[in-house]
Structures are given as structure tokens and as C-alpha cells.
C-alpha positions in Angstrom: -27.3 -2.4 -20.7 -27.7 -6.2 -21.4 -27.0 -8.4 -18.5 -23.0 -9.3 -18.6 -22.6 -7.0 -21.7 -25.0 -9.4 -23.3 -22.3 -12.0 -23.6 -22.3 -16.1 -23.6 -19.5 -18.7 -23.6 -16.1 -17.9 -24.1 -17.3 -14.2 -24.9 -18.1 -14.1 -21.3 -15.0 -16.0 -20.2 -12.8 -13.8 -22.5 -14.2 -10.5 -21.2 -14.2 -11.8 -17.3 -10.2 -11.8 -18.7 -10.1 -8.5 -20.3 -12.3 -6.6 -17.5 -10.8 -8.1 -14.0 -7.8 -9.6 -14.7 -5.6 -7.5 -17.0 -5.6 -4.8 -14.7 -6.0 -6.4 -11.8 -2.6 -8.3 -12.1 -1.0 -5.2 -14.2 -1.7 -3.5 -10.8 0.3 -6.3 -9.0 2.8 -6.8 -11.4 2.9 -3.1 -11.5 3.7 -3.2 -7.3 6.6 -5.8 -7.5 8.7 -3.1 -9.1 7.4 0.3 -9.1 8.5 1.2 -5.4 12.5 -0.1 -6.0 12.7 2.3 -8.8 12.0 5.6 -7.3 14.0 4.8 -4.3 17.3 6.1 -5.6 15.8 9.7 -6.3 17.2 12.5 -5.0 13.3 14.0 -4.9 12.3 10.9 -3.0 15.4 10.9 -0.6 14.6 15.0 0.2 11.2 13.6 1.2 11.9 10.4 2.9 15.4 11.2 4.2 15.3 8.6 6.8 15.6 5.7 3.7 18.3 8.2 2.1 21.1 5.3 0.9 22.5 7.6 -1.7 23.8 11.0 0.1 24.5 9.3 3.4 27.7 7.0 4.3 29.0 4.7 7.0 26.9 3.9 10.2 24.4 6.3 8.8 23.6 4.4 5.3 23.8 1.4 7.4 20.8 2.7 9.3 19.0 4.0 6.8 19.4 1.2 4.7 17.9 -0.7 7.3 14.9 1.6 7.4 14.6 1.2 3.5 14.5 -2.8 3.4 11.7 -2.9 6.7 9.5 0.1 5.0 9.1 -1.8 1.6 9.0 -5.3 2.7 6.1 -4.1 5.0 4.1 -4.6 1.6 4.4 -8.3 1.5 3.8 -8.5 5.1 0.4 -6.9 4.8 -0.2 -8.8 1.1 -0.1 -12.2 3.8 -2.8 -10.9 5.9 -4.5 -10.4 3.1 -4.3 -13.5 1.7 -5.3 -14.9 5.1 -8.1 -12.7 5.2 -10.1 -14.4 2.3 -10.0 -17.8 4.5 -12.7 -16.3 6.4 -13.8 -13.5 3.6 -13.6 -15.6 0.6 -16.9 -17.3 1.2 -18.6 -15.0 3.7 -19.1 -12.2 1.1 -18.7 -14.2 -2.4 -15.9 -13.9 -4.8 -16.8 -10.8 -6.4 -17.5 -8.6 -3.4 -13.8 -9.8 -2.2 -12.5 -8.6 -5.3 -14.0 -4.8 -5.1 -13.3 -4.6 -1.5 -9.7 -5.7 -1.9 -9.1 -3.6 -5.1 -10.4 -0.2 -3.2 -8.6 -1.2 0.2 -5.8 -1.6 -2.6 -6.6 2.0 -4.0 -6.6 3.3 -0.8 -3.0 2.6 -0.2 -2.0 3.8 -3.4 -3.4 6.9 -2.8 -1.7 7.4 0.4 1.5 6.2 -0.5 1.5 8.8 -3.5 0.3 12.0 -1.4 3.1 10.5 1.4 4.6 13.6 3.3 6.1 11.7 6.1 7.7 8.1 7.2 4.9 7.5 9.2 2.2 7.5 6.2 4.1 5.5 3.5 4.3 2.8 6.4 0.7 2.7 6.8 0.7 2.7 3.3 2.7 0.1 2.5 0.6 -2.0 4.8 -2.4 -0.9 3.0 -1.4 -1.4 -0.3 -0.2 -4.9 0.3 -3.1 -5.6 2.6 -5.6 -5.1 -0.9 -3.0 -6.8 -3.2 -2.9 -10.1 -1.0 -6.9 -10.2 -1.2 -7.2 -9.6 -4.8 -4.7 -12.2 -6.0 -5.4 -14.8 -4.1 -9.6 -14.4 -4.7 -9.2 -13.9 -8.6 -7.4 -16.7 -9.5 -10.4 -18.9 -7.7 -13.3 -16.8 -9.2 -12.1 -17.2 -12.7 -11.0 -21.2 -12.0 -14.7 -21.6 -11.3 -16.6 -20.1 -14.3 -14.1 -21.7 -16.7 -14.4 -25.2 -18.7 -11.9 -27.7 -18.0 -10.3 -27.8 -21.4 -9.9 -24.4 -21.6 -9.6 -23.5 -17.6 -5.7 -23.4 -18.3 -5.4 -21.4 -20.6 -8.1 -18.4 -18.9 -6.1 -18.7 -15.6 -2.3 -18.5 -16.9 -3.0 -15.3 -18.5 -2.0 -14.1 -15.3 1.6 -14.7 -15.5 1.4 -12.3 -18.8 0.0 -9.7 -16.9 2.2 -9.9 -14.0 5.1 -9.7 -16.5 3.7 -6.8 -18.3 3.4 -4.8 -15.1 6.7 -5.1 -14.0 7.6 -4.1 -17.5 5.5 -1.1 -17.6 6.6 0.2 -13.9 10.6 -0.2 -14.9 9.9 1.5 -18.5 7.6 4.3 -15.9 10.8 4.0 -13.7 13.1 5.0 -16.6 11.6 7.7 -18.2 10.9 9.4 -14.5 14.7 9.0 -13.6 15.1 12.0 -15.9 13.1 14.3 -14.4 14.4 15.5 -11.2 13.2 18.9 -10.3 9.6 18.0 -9.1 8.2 14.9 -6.4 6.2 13.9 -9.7 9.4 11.9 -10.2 8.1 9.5 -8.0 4.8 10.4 -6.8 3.0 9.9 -10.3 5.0 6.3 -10.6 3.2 5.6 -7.7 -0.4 6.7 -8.3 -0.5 5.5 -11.4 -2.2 1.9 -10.5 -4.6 3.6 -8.8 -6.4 3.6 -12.5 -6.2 -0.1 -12.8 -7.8 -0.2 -9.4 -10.9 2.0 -10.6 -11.5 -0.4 -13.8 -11.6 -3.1 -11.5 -14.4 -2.2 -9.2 -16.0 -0.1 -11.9 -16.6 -3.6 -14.0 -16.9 -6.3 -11.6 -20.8 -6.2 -10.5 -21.4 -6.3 -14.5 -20.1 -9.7 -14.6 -21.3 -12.6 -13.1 -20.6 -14.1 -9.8 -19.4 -18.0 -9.1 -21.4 -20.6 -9.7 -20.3 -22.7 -7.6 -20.2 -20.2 -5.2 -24.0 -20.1 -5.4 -24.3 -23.4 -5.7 -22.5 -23.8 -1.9 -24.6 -20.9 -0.3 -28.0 -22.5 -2.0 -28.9 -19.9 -4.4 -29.6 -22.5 -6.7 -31.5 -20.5 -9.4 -29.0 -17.6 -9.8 -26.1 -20.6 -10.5 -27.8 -22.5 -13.0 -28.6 -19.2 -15.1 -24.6 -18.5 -14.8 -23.9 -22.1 -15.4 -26.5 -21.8 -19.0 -24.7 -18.6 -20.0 -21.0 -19.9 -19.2 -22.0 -22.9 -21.1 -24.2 -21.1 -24.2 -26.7 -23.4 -23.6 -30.6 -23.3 -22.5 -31.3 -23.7 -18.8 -32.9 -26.6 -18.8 -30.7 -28.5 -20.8 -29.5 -31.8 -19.9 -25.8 -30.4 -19.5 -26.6 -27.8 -16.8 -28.7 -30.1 -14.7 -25.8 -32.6 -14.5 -22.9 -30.1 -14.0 -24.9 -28.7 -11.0 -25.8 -31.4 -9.4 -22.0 -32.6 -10.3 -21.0 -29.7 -8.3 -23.2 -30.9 -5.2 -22.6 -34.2 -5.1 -18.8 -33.2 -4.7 -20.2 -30.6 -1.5 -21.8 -33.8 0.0 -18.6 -35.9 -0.1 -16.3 -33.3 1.6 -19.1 -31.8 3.7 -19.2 -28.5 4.4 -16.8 -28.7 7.3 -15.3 -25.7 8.6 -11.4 -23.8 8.3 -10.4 -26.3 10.8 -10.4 -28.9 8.4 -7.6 -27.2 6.5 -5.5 -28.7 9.7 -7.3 -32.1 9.3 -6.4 -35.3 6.2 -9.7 -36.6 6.3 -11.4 -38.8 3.6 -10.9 -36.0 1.1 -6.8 -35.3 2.3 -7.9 -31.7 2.8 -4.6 -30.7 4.6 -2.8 -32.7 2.0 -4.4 -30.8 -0.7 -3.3 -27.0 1.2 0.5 -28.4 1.4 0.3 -29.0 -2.2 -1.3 -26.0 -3.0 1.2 -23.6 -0.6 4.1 -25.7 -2.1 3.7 -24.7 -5.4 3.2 -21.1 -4.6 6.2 -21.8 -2.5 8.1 -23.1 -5.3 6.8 -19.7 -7.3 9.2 -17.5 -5.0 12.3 -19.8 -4.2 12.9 -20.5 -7.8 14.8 -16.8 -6.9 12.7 -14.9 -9.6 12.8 -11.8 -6.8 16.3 -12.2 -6.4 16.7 -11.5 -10.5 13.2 -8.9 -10.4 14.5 -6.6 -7.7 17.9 -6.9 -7.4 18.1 -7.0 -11.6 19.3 -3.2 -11.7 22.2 -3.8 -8.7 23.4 -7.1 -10.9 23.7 -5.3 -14.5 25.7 -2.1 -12.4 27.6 -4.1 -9.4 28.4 -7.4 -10.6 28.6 -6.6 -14.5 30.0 -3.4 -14.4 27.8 -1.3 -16.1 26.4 2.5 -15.8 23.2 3.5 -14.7 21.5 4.0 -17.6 22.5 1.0 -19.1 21.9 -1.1 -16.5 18.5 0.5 -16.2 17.4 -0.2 -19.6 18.3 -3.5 -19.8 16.2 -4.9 -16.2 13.5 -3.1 -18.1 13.9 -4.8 -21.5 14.4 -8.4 -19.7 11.1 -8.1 -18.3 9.5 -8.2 -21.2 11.3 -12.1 -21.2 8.2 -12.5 -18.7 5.6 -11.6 -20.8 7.2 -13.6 -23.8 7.2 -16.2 -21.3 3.5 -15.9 -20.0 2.2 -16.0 -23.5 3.9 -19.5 -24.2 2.3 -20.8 -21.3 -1.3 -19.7 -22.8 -0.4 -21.3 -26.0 0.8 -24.8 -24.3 -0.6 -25.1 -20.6 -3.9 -26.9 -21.7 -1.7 -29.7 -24.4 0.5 -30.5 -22.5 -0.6 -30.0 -19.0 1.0 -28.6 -15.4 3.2 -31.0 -14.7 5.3 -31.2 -18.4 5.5 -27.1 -18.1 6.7 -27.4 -14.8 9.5 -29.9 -15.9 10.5 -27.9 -18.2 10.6 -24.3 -16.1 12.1 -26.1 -13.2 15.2 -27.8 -15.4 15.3 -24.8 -17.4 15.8 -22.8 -14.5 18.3 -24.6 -12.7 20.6 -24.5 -16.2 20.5 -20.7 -16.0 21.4 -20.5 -12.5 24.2 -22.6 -12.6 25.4 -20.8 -15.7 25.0 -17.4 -13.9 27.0 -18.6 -11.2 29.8 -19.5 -13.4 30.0 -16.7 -15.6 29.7 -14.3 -12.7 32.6 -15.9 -11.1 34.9 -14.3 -13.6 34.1 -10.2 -13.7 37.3 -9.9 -15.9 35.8 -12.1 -18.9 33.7 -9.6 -20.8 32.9 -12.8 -22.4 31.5 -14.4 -19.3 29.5 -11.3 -18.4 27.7 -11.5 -22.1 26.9 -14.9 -21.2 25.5 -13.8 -17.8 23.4 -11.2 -19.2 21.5 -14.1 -21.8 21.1 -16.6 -19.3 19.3 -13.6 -16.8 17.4 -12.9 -19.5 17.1 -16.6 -20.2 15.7 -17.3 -16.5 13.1 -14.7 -16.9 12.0 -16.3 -19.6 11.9 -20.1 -18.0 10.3 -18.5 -15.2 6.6 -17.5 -16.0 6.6 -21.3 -18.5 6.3 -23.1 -15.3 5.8 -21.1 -12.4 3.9 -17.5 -12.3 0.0 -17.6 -13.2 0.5 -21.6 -13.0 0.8 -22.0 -9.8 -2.2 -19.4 -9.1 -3.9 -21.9 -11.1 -3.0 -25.0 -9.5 -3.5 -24.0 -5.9 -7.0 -23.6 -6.9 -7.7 -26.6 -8.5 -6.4 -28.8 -6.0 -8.8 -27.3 -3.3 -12.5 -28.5 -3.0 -15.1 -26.2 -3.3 -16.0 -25.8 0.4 -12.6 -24.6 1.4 -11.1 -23.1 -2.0 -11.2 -19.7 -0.9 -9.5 -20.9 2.4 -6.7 -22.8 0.5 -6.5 -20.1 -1.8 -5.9 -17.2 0.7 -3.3 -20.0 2.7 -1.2 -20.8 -0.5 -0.9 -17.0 -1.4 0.1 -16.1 2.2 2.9 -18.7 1.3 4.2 -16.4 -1.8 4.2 -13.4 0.3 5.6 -15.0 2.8 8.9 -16.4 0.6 8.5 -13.4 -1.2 9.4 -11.5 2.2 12.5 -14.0 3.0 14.6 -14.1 -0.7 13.8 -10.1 -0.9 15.5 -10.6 2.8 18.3 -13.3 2.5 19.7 -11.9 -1.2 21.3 -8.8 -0.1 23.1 -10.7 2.8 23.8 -14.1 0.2 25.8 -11.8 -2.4 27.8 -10.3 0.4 28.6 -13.7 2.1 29.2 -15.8 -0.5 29.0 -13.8 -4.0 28.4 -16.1 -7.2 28.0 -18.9 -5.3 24.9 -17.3 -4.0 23.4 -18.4 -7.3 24.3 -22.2 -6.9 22.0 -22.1 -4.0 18.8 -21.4 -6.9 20.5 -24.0 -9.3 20.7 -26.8 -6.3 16.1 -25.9 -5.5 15.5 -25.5 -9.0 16.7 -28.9 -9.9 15.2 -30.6 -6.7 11.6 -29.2 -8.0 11.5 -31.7 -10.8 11.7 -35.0 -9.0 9.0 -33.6 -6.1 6.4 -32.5 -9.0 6.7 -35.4 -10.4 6.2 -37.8 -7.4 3.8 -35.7 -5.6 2.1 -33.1 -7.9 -1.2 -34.9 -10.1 -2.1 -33.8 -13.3 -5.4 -31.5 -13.4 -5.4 -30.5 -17.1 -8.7 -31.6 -18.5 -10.1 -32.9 -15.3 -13.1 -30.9 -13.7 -12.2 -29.4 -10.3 -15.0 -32.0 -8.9 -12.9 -35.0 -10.5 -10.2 -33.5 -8.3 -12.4 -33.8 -5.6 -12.4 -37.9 -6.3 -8.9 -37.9 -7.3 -7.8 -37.2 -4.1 -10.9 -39.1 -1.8 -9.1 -42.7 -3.8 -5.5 -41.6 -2.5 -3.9 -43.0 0.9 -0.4 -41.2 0.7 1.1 -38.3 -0.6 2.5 -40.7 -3.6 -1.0 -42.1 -5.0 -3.0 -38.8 -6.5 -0.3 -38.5 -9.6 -0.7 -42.3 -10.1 -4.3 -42.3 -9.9 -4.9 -39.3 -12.0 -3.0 -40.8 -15.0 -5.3 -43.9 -14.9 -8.8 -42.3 -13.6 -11.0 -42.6 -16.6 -11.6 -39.0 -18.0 -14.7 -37.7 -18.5 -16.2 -36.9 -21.9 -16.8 -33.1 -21.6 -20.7 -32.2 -22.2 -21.6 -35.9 -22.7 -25.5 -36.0 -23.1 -26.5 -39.1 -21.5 -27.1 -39.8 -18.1 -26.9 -43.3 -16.5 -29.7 -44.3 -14.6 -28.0 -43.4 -10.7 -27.3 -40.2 -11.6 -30.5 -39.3 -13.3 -31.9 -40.5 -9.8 -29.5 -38.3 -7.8 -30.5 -35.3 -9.9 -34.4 -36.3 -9.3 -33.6 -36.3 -5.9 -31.6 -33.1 -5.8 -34.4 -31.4 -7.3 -37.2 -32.3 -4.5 -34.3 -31.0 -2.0 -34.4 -27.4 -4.4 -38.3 -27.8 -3.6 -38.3 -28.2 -0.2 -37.9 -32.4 0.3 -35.1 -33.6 2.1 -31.8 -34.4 0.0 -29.8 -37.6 1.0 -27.4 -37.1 3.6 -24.8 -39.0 2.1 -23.7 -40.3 -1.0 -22.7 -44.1 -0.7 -21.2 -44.3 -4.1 -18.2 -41.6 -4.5 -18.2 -42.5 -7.8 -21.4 -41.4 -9.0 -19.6 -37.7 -9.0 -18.1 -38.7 -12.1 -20.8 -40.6 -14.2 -23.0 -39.2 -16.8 -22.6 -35.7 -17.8 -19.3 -33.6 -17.7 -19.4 -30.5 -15.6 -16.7 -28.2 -16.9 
């Protein structure tokens, strides 16, 4: 077999895409949703009688409802850890060896969460599951950022959110058609061992494509990164192009150093700590726009608050999923011409319209009116959603980082989903009981506040090479100055040919160090990273 399936270019990018990602984040889509749908049969409850909330009543469903919210919460607890765990895994073991250990530890859990005969094991595999899931999600997200152009980086990464969307989808639809059959566990144990498949593709495929560049570049395996670096770019490997792109790529290691995880706790000349905030705020943002609060709780709105049977209500959270997908795909189309910041705008304001319309039509469960209009505007939200906030924010936390600690910042800022994952899943059941449609107000009220912090705080990275980023940031004194400067930074002319005569010299010179000469320790001139030839 040819080397990467004998692809070049966006071939490669494309089936780096189609290999790894679709059913690596159909698997987690497919997790958000698959475990809340089998939980309400009676095969399940005979099995697990301890989460029983159907058969049981008063102090009893109390407790056992208890039970049920710690068990499958447990999931995002262990999906932290295992975003923390790339902090230190991320760059010890490379991006692609991260990605097939996280996918089997991922497998692993699936497979004992299916064959569960007791409490006991579908705890540990909870843990498990989410464990793999954190690793994998927040590793991909950087492996793919690194091997893709800047003009088209947007575009590769948001495909994500489409896949996340279509997951969910696929395990409600899965859900449905298993809520008829009720004689057998397969009701719910197939459901559940289903991803297990996506898992297999994914470690089956990843060794045949390539590893990170820039990755390579860090751990000094020069000649392995500029052959990846001449295939991403279709070009020979002595071109002109590939010799300035890597030595782009170094020059940016030189000016942050190579430091160590403590520095994500340090500003520094390159506002590292800055650049994690940013980074866990957005995947922050991701959870408490209250997408989990429509996601899980989707089925209990249509049946409780609208009124509606089973089946009904059933069908319809698994047809306003499909709004995510919808949603994803406009995001491909419009994330690289028109940037983060515009689709945030506009996912953030649109957002904050549906909530607040949600918590007026809600308010009156007599107007059959109302409720029609409550049912659009959920389905309207799921829509908003994924514009904005979904594989974006995946995609942003990783082009904020620098190289040296991407993995680090990565695995930090999707702790931070998990982590407000964990606390709306939490707060909701206890926020419609409280306070009922006003619960919704609360969403409206963050929603709208994102808009104004964005745009103050967040800086444009569409076009820019994730070592521009790196200079972006290394100009800025406050948290105000890296939107400012990134909208008057000169942009670099992606796969400009001609190098001035400083940079030619820093490449000479990086090429002794390759031989064996000493490098310069330090680069005087910060701008020199963004002279000459465009590393995408």
C-alpha cells in the first residue's frame, strides 16, 4: 500500500477527515445521547434496578433517581481526566499515538458498559468510557489544526460540529426504534455497543496517516516533518515553500521556548496563561449556551412542559437533532469567509432570541399556540447552536495555543467542556423545578453577554497561521489589545516565494543546527517569524 493511501494536498487533508474524524466524533456525539435513551426501559431497569425511576415511587425514586444522575454524569467526570491527561500525554507520545490509545481505552468502556451485569461495572464503565472520550476530543482537534493550511484550516476543523450533530442524531433515531422492542436486553445493550465500531475504524486507520508536523518539528525529527510538510503542501521537498514554513515553525518554538506545563500558570512575553483562559472560555461558552439543557432534557420538554405522548415527543428530539447537523454544515460553508468571531456573533445573538422566546411561550402551557412556537424556536436554538459554538470552539482553543504547549491547552480547555458539561446536566433538573420558564431566561441573559466579551477579548484567527498567532499575542499587553492588533497585523501572503534577506539567513543557520552547528539561542527580531514565506 502507498504511503498515506498515496495521497497529497487536500486529498490527504480530506481523508485525515473521512478516516479519524467522522467516526471519531460520531462516536462522541453518539455518547452525549445514547445512555439517556435506554434509561427508561423496563429491560434496563430489570437489570440495573438501583436507577429504576419508572416502577419505583416516593423516597424510593427519590433515591434511585439520585443513583441515576451520579452513574451517568460519572462519564463527563472521567472525559476531564482525560482531557487533563493529554497535558502531559499530548506531547510525550505524539498526536497520533494519543488518539489510538484514547479510542481503545474508549472501546474498552464501551465494551464493558454493554456486557454490564451489575451497578458496580457500568460505573467503572462509565468512567472508562469518558476517560477515552476526553483524550480523543481534545487531541484530534490539535492533530488536524496542525496539518491543515490557514485558509482552509476552518473549514477541516468545524466538520466536527457536523459529526457531533449526526451522532446524537443517529443514537436518538437508534434510541427510537429500540424502545419497541422490549422482550430482550438487546434493547439497550446493542445501543450501547454499537460505537464500539467507530472505535475500531479509528485505530485501524490512524498509523496509515501521517503524524504532526509540527509535532516533529518540536521533538527534532526534522526530516520525517518536512516530508509531511511536502506532501500536505503537494509540493517537492526542497522547495522554497517548505524550507520557510519549517523554519517558520521554529522560529515560533525559539520565541516561547520550550518551557514546561507550569507556564500554562505563568503570562509571560507570549501571555501563555492568557492564551489557556481564552481557550477554556470558549469551550466554556460551548456548554453554558444551555445546548445540554435542550440535548438531554429535549424528550422531558416535548412530554412535561408541552404536553405530549411518548412517542411523539420521542420523535421529535430525534428529528431536531438533525437542526445540528444542518447547522454544522453552514458553519463549513461560512467559517473560513467570514471568520470566528462574525459566526460567533451571530450563534450568540441567535441564541439568546430563542431562549427568551422559549421562556415566553413556555410560560403559557394552555396556548397551543405558544407551545407551536416553543417547539420552532427549540428547534431554532439547535440550529444557532453548532453556527457558532460546537466544532468552533474545538478549533479556536487550538489556534490560540503555541505549539509548545497546544496539547496542554488543548486537554485544559476540554476539561472545561466536561466540566460545565457536568454542572448544567446538574443544575437543569433542579432550575425547572425552582423556577420553571424562567429557568430559560437564565440562557437568554449568558447568551447575550457572549457577544460583547468575544468581541472585546476574542482575536480573529481566520487566515492567520497558528505561528502568526504566536506574534499576535507576544505584541499584546492586556487582555483588550490581541483583537485590535489582529485586525491591523499585516497578513501574510500564503505560499509567497520570496525570501527577504534575514530570513534566508535564519534558515541558513537553522540548517547548520539540522547538521550538527549550534542554532542561535534567541531570536532578537520577533518579527522575522512573519517575513518571507507563508507557512500554512
Amino acid at each position: 500500500m502507498k504511503k498515506f493511501w498515496g495521497f497529497r494536498g487536500s486529498r490527504l487533508n480530506a481523508a485525515t477527515i473521512v478516516f479519524i474524524v467522522m467516526p471519531a466524533f460520531l462516536c462522541f456525539g453518539y455518547n452525549q445521547a445514547v445512555a439517556g435513551g435506554v434509561l427508561t426501559l423496563p429491560s434496563f431497569d430489570e437489570t440495573f434496578p438501583q436507577m429504576d425511576t419508572i416502577f419505583t415511587t416516593g423516597a424510593q425514586e427519590h433515591t434511585n433517581s439520585t443513583i441515576q444522575g451520579t452513574v451517568i454524569a460519572l462519564y463527563t467526570l472521567g472525559a476531564a481526566f482525560g482531557g487533563l491527561s493529554c497535558i502531559w500525554l499530548g506531547d510525550l507520545l505524539g498526536r497520533r499515538r494519543t488518539i489510538f490509545l484514547s479510542s481503545a481505552v474508549s472501546m474498552i468502556g464501551a465494551i464493558l458498559m454493554a456486557s454490564s451485569f451489575s451497578l458496580g461495572q457500568f460505573i467503572v464503565a462509565r468512567l472508562v468510557l469518558g476517560l477515552g472520550t476526553g483524550g480523543y476530543t481534545a487531541t484530534i482537534p490539535v492533530w488536524q489544526s496542525e496539518m491543515s493550511k490557514a485558509s482552509s484550516r476552518g473549514a477541516h476543523v468545524v466538520t466536527e460540529g457536523v459529526f457531533i450533530g449526526a451522532g446524537i442524531t443517529i443514537s436518538l433515531w437508534i434510541d427510537f426504534g429500540f424502545y419497541f422492542i422490549n422482550s430482550s436486553s438487546i434493547n439497550w445493550r446493542f445501543p450501547l455497543a454499537l460505537q464500539i465500531v467507530l472505535s475500531l475504524i479509528v485505530m485501524g486507520l490512524i498509523f496509515t496517516l501521517p503524524e504532526s508536523p509540527r509535532w516533529l518539528i518540536k521533538k527534532d525529527r526534522f526530516n520525517e516533518a518536512r516530508e509531511i510538510m511536502a506532501i500536505l503542501d503537494d509540493c517537492p521537498e526542497d522547495s522554497e515553500k517548505v524550507a520557510a514554513d519549517m523554519e517558520e515553525v521554529r522560529i515560533s518554538l525559539r520565541i516561547a521556548g520550550t518551557g514546561s506545563m507550569w507556564d500554562l500558570f505563568k503570562m509571560g512575553d507570549s501571555r501563555i496563561l492568557h492564551r489557556t483562559l481564552l481557550a477554556a472560555t470558549g469551550q466554556m461558552f460551548q456548554q453554558m449556551s444551555g445546548i445540554n439543557l435542550i440535548t438531554f432534557y429535549a424528550t422531558t420538554i416535548f412530554q412535561q412542559d408541552l404536553g405530549l405522548d411518548a412517542t411523539k415527543s420521542r420523535v421529535l428530539a430525534a428529528a431536531m437533532e438533525i437542526c445540528q447537523v444542518v447547522g454544522g454544515i453552514v458553519a463549513f460553508f461560512t467559517i473560513d469567509r467570514f471568520g470566528r468571531r462574525k459566526l460567533m456573533f451571530v450563534s450568540a445573538t441567535g441564541m439568546s432570541i430563542c431562549m427568551a422566546i422559549l421562556a415566553g411561550t413556555t410560560s403559557q402551557p394552555n396556548n397551543n399556540r405558544a407551545l407551536v412556537g416553543a417547539v420552532v424556536f427549540l428547534y431554532g436554538f439547535n440550529l444557532m447552536f453548532p453556527i457558532g459554538f460546537l466544532g468552533l470552539t474545538f478549533l479556536y482553543a487550538t489556534e490560540v495555543a503555541p505549539l509548545h504547549l497546544r496539547a496542554a491547552i488543548s486537554g485544559i480547555a476540554t476539561c472545561s467542556v466536561w466540566a460545565f458539561n457536568f454542572l448544567v446536566t446538574e443544575v437543569t433538573p433542579v432550575g425547572f423545578d425552582t423556577i420553571g420558564y424562567r429557568y430559560y431566561i437564565v440562557y437568554a441573559v449568558i447568551n447575550a453577554a457572549m457577544v460583547p466579551i468575544v468581541y472585546f477579548c476574542f482575536p480573529e484567527t481566520n487566515g492567520r497561521s497558528l505561528e502568526e498567532m504566536d506574534e499576535i499575542f507576544a505584541k499584546s499587553k492586556n487582555i483588550f489589545d490581541p483583537p485590535r492588533i489582529a485586525k491591523t497585523l499585516p497578513r501574510r501572503q500564503p505560499g509567497h516565494g520570496g525570501l527577504d534577506s534575514e530570513k534566508a539567513a535564519t534558515i541558513s543557520l537553522s540548517r547548520e543546527s539540522e547538521n550538527g552547528k549550534d542554532a542561535p539561542e534567541h531570536i532578537e527580531n520577533k518579527d522575522v517569524a512573519r517575513n518571507g514565506g507563508g507557512v500554512d
